[in-house]
N, C-alpha and C positions, 0 to 999 in steps of 0.2 A: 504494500500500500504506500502512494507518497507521501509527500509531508503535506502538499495543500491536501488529499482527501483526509487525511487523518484528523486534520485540523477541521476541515467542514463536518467529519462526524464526531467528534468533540463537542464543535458549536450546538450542532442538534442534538445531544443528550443533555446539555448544559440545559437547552432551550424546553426540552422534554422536562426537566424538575423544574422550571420555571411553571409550567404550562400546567401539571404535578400540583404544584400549588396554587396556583390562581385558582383551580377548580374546585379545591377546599374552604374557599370564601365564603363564608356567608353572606346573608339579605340583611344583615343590622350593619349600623353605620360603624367602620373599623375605627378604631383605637390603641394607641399602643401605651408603653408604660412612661411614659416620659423621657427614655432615653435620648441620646446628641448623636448625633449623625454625621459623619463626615462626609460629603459629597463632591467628587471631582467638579471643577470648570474651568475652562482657557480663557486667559486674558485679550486683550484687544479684540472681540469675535463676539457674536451673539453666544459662542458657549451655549451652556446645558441651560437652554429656558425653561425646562423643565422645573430644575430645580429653584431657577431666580425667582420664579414666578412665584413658585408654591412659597418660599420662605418671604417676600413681600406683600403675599398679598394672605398669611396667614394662614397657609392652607396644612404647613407642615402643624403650628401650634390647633390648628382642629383637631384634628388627628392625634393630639398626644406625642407630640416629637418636636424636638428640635434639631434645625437644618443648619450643620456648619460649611460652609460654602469654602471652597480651598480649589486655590488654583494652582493646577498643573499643567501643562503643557504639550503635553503626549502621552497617547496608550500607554506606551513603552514603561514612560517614569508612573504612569496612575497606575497600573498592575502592579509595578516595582513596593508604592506606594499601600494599596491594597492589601496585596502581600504579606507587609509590614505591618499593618493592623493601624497607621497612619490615617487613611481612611477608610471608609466602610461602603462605598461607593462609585467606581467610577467607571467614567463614560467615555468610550472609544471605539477604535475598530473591531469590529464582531470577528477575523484573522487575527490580531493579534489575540485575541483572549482564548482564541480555539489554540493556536500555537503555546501560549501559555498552560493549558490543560494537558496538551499531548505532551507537553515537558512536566508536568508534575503537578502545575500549581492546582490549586483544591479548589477552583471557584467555579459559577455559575454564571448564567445569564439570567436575571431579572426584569427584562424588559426590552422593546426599542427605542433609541430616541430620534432617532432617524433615519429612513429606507434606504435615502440614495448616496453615492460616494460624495466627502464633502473636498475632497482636492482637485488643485490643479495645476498646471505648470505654469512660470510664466518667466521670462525673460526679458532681459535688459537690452533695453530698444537702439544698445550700440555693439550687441552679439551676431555679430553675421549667422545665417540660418539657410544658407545654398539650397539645403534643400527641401526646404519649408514646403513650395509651390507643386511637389512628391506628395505632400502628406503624410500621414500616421501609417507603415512604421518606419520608411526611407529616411525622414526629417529625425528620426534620431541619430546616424551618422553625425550629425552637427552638434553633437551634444559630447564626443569624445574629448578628453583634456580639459573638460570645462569641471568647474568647479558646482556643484549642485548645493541649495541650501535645501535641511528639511528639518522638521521641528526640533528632532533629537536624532542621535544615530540610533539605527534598530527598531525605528516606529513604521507604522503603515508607510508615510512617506516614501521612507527609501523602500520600502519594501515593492509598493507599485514601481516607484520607477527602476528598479531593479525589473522589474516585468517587462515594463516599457525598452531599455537595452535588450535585452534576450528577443524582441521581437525584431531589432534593427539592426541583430547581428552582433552587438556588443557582450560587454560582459562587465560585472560591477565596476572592475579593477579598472577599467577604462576612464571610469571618471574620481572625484573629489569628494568626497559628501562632507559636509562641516552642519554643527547646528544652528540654528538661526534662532529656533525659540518661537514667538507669537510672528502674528500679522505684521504688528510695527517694527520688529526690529529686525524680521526676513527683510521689508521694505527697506530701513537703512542699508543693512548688507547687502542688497542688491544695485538698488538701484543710489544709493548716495555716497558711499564706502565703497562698493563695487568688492568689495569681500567675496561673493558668488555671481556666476553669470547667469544662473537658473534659480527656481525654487520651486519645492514644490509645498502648496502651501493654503488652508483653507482661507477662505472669506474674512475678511475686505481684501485680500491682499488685491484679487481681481482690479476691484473698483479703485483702491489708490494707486494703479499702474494705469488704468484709464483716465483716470483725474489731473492726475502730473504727465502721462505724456511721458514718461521716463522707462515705461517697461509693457510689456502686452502679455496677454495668455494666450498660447500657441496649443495646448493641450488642456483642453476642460471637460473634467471626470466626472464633473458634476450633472452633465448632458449626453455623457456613454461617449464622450469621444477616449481614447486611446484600446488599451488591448479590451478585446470582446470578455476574457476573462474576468475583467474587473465591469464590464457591463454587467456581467450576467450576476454581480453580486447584488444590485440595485434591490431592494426589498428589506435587508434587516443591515446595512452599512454599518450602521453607527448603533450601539447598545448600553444597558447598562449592565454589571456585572457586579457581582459578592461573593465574598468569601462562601462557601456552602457551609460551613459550624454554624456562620450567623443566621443564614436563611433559615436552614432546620431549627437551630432553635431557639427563635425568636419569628414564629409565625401570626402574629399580632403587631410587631411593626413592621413585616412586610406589608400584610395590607393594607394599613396606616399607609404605606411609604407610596403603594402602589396608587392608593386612593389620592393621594396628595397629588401626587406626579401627572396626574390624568385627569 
């Protein structure tokens, strides 16, 4: 079996004791014990409005819980984080946390927070691109030697544009990867620093390389352009995930947590 199936049937038994419990709910309105919650979110980005929402607008204090809000900045570091009992909550790519399970880690999936893939590429509007007017996967040839920014080393990021070289003949080693961190300071690094000629990189990054005029997206995940692979993930992209000790037992603020969230 390979690493990606292994990993997608991971996800779907994580998804199967999510699904496990949700069907244990009852018709009274959940409650949990008062407990604190840690919950991932990304800075500079709309982030888990999931969660912004429910802690401003009292939805977590309904329910009997309190929402601590902690931002992290990649799968990679929120699993690491997770893990670590740091938080109790976090939100990312549904491959990373399948990968994380086929290597050991003991968590679940508790939810989606978002269907479709939220990256995308974008480059510095003074990166020659030959052969851009080829398309998706020719136009990655122009991407060898270059330096690539993405959230963290080891997160979804590189992980798709690692996909993306292997469609255009490349191979990781061909390129750079450095981290770059949020939306604002990939945008420094690229486009003002010039630290990276690429990035791959979610929302606003898009919109401040069309504002300034200093960088464009060449490759957007968000609308199934690059490998058909990462097309056909569109439906559970983005998730949330916990430890499974906590999920099992503590099945009163899950529902709380799930009630809140939705």
């Amino acid at each position: 079996m390979t690493a990606a199936l292994s990993s997608r049937f991971a996800c779907a038994a994580a998804a199967l004791a999510f699904v496990a419990f949700a069907g244990q709910a009852g018709a009274q309105t959940p409650r949990a014990n008062g407990e604190t919650v840690g919950i991932q979110n990304y800075a500079s980005t709309t982030g888990n409005m999931h969660a912004i929402v429910a802690k401003e607008k009292g939805f977590c204090e309904k329910y009997n819980f309190k929402c601590e809000i902690k931002t992290i900045n990649s799968t990679s570091l929120g699993l690491q984080a997770l893990v670590g009992k740091t938080i109790d909550f976090t939100q990312g790519g549904a491959d990373l946390v399948g990968a994380a399970v086929v290597a050991g880690a003991d968590v679940v999936i508790v939810g989606t927070s978002l269907p479709a893939n939220v990256l995308s590429v974008s480059v510095r509007t003074d990166v020659a691109l030959p052969n851009r007017s080829k398309g998706y996967p020719a136009m990655m040839q122009d991407f060898k030697g270059k330096r690539i920014g993405v959230a963290a080393r080891g997160t979804s990021s590189e992980k798709y544009f690692n996909a993306m070289l292997k469609d255009g003949g490349l191979k990781p080693e061909d390129v750079t990867y450095v981290a770059v961190g949020a939306p604002n300071t990939t945008y420094t690094a690229l486009a003002i620093g010039k630290q990276v000629d690429a990035a791959v990189m979610y929302q606003p990054l898009t919109q401040l390389c069309q504002f300034n005029k200093t960088c464009e997206t060449v490759i957007d995940m968000t609308i199934g352009e690059g490998p058909k692979s990462l097309a056909a993930t569109i439906g559970a992209n983005v998730i949330f995930a916990a430890r499974r000790e906590m999920v099992e037992s503590n099945p009163k603020l899950m529902e709380a947590f799930y009630a809140a969230m939705t």
